[in-house]
ROBA-925367 format. One line per 10 residues: their letters; for each residue x negated, y negated, z negated of N, C-alpha, C. Coordinates in steps of 0.1 Angstrom, whole numbers, plus 5000, padded with zeros to 4 digits. Layout:
residues N
A	X Y Z X Y Z X Y Z; ...
***
This chain:
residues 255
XXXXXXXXXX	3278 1159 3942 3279 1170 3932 3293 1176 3932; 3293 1187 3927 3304 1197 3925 3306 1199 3916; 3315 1204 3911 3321 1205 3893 3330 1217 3896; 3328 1231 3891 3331 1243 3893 3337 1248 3882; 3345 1259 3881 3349 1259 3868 3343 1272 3867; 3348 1281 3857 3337 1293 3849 3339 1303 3861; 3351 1303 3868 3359 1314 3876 3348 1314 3890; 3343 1301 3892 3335 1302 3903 3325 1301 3900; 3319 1301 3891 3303 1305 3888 3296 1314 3892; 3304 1327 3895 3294 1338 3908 3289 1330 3918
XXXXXXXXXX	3304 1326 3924 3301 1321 3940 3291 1309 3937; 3291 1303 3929 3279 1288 3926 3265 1293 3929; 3268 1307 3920 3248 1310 3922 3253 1315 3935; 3253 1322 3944 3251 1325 3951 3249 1317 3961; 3254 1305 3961 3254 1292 3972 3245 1289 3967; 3238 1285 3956 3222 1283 3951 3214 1287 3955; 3218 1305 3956 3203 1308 3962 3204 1307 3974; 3210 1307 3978 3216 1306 3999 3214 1293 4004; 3210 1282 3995 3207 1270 3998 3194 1261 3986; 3192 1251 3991 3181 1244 3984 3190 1236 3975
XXXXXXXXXX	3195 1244 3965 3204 1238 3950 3201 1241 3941; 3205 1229 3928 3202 1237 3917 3216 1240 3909; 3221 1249 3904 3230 1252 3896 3226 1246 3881; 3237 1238 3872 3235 1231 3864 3245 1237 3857; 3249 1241 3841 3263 1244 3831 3256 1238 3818; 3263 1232 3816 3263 1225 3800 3271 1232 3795; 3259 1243 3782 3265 1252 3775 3270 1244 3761; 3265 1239 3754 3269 1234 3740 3263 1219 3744; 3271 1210 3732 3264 1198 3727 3264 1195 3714; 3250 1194 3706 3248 1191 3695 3250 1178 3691
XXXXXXXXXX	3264 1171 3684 3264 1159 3677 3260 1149 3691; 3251 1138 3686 3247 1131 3699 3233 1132 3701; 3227 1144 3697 3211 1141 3699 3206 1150 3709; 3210 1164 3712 3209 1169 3721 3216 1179 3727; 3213 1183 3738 3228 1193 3744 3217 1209 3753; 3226 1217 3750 3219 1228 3760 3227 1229 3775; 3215 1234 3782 3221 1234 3796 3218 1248 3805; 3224 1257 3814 3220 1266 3818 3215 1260 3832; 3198 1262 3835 3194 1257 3850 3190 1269 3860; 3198 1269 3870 3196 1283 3874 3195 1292 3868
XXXXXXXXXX	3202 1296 3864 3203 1307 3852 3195 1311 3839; 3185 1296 3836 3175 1298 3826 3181 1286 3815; 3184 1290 3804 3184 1281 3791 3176 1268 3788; 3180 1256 3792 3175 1250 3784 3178 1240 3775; 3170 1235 3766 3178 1229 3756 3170 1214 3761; 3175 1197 3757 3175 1187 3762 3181 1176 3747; 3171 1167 3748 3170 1160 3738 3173 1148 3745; 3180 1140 3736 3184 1123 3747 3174 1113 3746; 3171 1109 3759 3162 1103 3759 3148 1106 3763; 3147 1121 3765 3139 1129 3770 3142 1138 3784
XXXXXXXXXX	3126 1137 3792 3131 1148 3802 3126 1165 3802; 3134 1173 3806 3130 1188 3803 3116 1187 3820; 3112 1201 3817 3105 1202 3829 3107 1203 3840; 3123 1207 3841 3131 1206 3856 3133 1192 3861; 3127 1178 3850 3135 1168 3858 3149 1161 3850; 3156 1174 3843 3166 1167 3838 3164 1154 3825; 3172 1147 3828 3171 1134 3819 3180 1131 3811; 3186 1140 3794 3196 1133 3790 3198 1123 3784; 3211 1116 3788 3211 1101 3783 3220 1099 3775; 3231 1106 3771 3236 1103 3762 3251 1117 3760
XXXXXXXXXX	3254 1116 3747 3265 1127 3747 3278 1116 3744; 3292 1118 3750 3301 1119 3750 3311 1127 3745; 3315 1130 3731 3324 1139 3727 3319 1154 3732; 3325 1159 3742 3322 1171 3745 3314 1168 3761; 3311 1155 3765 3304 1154 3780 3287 1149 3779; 3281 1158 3789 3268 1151 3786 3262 1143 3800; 3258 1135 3793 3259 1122 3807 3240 1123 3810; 3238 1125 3822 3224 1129 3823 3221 1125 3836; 3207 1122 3843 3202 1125 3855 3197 1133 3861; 3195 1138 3869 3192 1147 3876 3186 1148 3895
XXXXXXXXXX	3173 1148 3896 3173 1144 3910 3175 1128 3913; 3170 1122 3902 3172 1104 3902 3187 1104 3905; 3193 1112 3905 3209 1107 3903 3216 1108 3890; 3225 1099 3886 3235 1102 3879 3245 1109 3878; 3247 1120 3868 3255 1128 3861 3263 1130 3850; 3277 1138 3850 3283 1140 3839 3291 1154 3840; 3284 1162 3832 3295 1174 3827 3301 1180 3817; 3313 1181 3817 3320 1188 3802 3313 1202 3795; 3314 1205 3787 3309 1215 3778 3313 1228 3795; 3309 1240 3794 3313 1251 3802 3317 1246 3817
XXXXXXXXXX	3312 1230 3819 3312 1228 3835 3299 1232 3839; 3303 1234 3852 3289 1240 3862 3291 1228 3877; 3278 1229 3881 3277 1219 3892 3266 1225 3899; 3268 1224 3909 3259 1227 3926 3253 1211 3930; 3242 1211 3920 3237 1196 3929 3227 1197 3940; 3226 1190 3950 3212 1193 3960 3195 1189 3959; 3187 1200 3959 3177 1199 3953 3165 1197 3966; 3172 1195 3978 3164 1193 3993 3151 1181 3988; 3140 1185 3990 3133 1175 3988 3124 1177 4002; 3128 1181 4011 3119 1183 4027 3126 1166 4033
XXXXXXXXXX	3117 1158 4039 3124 1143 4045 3114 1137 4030; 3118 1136 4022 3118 1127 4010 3101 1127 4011; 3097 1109 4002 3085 1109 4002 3081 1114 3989; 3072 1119 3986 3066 1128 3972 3051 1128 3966; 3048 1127 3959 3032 1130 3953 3035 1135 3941; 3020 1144 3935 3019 1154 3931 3006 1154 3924; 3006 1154 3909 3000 1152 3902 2992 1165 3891; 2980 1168 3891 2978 1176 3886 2968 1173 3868; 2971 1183 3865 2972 1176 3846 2954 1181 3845; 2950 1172 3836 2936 1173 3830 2937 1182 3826
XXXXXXXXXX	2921 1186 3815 2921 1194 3806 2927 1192 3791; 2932 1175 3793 2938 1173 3781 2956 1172 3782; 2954 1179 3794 2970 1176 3801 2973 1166 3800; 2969 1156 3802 2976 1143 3806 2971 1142 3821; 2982 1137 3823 2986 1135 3840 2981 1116 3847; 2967 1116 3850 2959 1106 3852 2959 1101 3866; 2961 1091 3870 2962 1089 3883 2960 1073 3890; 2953 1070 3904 2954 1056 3902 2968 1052 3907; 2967 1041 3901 2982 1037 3908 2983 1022 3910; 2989 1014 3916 2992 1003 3922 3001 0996 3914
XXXXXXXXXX	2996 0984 3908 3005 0974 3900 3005 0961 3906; 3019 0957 3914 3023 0947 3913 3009 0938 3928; 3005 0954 3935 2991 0955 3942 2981 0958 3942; 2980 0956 3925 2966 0955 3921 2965 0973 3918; 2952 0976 3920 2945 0992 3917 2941 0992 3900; 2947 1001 3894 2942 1010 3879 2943 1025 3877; 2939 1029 3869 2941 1038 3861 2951 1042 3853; 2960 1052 3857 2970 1053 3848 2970 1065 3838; 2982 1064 3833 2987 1080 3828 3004 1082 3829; 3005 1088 3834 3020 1090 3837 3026 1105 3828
XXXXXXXXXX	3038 1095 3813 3037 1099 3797 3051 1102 3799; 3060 1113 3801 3074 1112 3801 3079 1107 3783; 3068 1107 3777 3071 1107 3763 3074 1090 3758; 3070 1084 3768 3066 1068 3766 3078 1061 3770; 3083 1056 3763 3096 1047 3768 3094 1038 3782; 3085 1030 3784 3082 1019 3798 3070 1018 3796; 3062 1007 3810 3054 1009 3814 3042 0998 3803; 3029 1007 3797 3023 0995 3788 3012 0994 3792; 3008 0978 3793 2994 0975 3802 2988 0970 3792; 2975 0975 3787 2964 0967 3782 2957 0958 3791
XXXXXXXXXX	2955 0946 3779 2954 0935 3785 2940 0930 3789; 2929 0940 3792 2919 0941 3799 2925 0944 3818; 2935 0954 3818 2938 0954 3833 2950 0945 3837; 2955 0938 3828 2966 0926 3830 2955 0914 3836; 2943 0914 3827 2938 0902 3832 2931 0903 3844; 2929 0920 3846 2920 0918 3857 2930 0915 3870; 2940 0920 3870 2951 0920 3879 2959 0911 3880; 2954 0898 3873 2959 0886 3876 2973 0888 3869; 2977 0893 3860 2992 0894 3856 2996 0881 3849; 3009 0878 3851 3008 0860 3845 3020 0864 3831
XXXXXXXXXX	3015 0871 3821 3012 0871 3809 3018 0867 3796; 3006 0855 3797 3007 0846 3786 3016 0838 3786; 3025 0832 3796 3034 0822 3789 3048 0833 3785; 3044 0845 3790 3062 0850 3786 3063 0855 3769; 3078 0859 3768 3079 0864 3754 3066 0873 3745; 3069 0867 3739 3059 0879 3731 3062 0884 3715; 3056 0889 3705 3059 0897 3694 3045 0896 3688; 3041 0894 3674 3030 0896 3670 3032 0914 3656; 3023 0916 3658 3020 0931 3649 3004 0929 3644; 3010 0934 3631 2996 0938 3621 2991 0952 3625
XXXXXXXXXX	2975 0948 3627 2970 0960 3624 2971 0969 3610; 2975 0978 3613 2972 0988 3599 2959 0985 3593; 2961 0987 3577 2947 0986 3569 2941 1003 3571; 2927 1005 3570 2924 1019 3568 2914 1018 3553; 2917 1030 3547 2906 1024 3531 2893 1032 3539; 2881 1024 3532 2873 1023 3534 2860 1030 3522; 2871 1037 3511 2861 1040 3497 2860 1051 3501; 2847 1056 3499 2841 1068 3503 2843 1078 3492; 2844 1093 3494 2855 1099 3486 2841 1104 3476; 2846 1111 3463 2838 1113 3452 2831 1125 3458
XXXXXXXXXX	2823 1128 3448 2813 1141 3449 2821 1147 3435; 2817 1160 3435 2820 1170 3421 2817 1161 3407; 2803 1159 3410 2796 1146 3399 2802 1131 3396; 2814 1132 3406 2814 1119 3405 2814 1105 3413; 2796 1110 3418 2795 1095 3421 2797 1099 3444; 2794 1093 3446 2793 1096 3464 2782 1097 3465; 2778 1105 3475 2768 1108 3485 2764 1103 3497; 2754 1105 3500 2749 1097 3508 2757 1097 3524; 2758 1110 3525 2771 1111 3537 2780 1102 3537; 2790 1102 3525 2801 1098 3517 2799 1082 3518
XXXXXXXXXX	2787 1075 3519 2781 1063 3522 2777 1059 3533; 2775 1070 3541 2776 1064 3557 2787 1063 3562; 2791 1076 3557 2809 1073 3566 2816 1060 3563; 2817 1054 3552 2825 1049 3548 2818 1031 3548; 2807 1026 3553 2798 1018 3565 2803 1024 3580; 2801 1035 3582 2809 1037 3603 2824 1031 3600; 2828 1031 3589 2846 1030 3586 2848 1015 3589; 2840 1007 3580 2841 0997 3579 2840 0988 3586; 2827 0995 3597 2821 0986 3609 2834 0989 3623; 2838 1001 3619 2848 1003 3628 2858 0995 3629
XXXXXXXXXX	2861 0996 3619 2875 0981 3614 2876 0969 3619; 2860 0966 3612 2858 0954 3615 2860 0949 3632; 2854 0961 3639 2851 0960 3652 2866 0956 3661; 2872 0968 3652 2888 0971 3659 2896 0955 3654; 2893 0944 3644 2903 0932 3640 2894 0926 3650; 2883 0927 3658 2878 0914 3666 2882 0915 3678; 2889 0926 3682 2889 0933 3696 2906 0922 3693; 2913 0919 3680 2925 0919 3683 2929 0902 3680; 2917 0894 3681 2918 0880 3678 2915 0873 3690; 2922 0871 3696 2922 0859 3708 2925 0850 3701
XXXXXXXXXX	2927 0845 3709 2927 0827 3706 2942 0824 3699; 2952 0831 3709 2966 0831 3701 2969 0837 3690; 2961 0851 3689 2962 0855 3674 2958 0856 3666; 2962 0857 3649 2959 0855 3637 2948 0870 3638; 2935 0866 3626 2931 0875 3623 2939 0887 3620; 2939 0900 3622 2945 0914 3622 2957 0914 3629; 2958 0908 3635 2969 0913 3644 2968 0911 3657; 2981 0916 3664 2979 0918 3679 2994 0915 3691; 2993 0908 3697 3001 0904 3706 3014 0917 3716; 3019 0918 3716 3026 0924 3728 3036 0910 3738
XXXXXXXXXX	3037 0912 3749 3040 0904 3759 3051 0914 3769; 3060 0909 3772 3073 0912 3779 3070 0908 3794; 3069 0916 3804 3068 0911 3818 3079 0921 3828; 3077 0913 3838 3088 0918 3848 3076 0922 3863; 3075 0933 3868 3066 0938 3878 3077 0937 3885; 3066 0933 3897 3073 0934 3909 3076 0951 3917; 3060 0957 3913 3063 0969 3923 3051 0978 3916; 3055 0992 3915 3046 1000 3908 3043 1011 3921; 3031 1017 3922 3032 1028 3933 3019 1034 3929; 3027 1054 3929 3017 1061 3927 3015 1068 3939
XXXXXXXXXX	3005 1071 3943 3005 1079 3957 3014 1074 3965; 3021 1074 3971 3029 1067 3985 3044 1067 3976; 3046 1068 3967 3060 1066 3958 3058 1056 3950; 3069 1043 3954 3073 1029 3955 3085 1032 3943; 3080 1023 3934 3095 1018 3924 3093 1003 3927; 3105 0997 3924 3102 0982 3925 3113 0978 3915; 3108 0968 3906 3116 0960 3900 3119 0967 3883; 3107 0969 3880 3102 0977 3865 3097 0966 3854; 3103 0967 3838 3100 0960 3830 3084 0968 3824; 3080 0958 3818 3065 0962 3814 3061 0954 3800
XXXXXXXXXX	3052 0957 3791 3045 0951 3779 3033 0953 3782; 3028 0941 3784 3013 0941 3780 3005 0935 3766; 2996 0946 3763 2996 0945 3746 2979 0946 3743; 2975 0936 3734 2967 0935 3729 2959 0945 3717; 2970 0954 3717 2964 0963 3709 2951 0971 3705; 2942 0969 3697 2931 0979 3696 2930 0991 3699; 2927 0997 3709 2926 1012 3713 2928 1017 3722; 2938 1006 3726 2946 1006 3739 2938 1004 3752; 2939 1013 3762 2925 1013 3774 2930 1016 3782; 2940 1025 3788 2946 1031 3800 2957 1028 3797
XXXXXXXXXX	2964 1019 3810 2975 1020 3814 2992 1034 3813; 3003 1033 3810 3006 1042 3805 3021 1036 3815; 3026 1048 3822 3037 1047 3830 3046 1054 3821; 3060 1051 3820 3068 1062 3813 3081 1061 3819; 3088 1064 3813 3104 1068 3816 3107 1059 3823; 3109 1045 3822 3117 1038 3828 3111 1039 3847; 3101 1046 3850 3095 1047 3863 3098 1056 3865; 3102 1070 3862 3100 1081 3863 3118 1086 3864; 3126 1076 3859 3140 1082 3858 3145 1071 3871; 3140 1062 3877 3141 1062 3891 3137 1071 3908
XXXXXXXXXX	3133 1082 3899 3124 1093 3908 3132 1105 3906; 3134 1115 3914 3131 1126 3907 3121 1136 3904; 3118 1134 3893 3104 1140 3886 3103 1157 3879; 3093 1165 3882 3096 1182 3874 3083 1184 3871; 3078 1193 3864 3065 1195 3853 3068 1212 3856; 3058 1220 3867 3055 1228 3868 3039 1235 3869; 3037 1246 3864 3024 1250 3863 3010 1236 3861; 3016 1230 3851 3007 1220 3850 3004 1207 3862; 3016 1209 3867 3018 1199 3883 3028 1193 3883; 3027 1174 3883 3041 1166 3882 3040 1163 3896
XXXXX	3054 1168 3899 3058 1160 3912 3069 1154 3907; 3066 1142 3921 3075 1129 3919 3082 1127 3929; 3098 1128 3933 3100 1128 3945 3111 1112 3948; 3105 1106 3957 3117 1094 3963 3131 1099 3967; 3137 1097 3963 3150 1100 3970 3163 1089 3976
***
């Protein structure tokens, strides 16, 4: 990476577009939560802890420095610094993911060997396995750390009529409510846990892989939670890659 000052900012873009780079300037930083950045000459703004659609990942503010990823590499630039980082992704291994109609980005992927169903969530801190695909994948689980959580209560009194009393509607729903509940506290009683609640479990994978892109050596929770059905990849897989969100298309590149 390069660190340019304001004076050479012509010649920066110009070697950007002259080459497969991306031009990077951190225009302002807000307090410690988020900071703006000029990318190729387009504004964006960047929250910590979150990635923008280019890929950038900020991680934290420093006074006037914002410390970020970019291209699975590590970064730091002062307020009005500019940087020429290389954005060459020809050689590098890659896959490429295209979003539902519910835009979530679904895909099979490889845990630890075993074949699932994912969702790859930049919103999701690490990787969470419901424990229908932990068991099926042989994951060894149960003896590690764990955490117990209550299910939420949901009320179940069916709402009034004008008159008063409920309706018959008012009376089924509120039987589907009940049977639902019920359904959702048995889904969350194993043998370890207390009626209404539900387990999470701390594990260490060996190796995650989507399409021909290998991470190895990723923390994971697998959770007992009611609802919980598809596998969910997040940040901590994804900020070992470099990752971008264009026209509804995540690519993921090894580097």
């Amino acid at each position: 990476m390069r660190v340019l000052s304001l004076s050479a900012l012509a010649l920066s873009l110009f070697a950007a577009t002259s080459s497969l780079a991306t031009t990077l300037q951190v225009v302002a930083v807000n307090g410690k939560s988020s900071a703006q950045f000029m990318i190729d000459g387009s504004r964006r703004d960047a929250r910590v802890g979150y990635f923008t659609d280019e890929g950038l990942l900020l991680e934290k503010i420093a006074d006037d420095t914002a410390v970020f990823r970019f291209n699975g590499l590590p970064q730091r630039l002062r307020v009005n610094e500019v940087a020429i980082i290389d954005s060459q992704t020809q050689g590098y291994v890659s896959h490429q993911i295209r979003a539902d109609q519910k835009n979530k980005y679904l895909t099979p992927a490889l845990v630890n060997g075993g074949n699932l169903q994912a969702e790859i969530d930049r919103n999701a801190d690490i990787i969470v396995i419901p424990v229908a695909d932990a068991d099926r994948l042989g994951l060894p689980y149960k003896d590690k750390p764990s955490r117990s959580f209550t299910i939420p209560k949901e009320s179940t009194e069916p709402k009034a009529t004008k008159s008063g009393k409920a309706g018959k509607d008012s009376k089924d729903a509120a039987a589907k409510t009940a049977a639902d509940e019920t359904a959702a506290k048995s889904a969350a009683e194993s043998k370890d846990s207390k009626p209404g609640t539900y387990k999470t479990y701390s594990i260490e994978l060996n190796s995650v892989r989507v399409g021909n892109v290998d991470v190895y050596g990723l923390r994971a929770i697998v959770t007992e939670k009611p609802g919980v059905t598809t596998t969910t990849i997040g940040r901590d897989f994804l900020k070992r890659l470099a990752p971008s969100w264009s026209n509804r298309t995540l690519t993921l590149v090894r580097r």
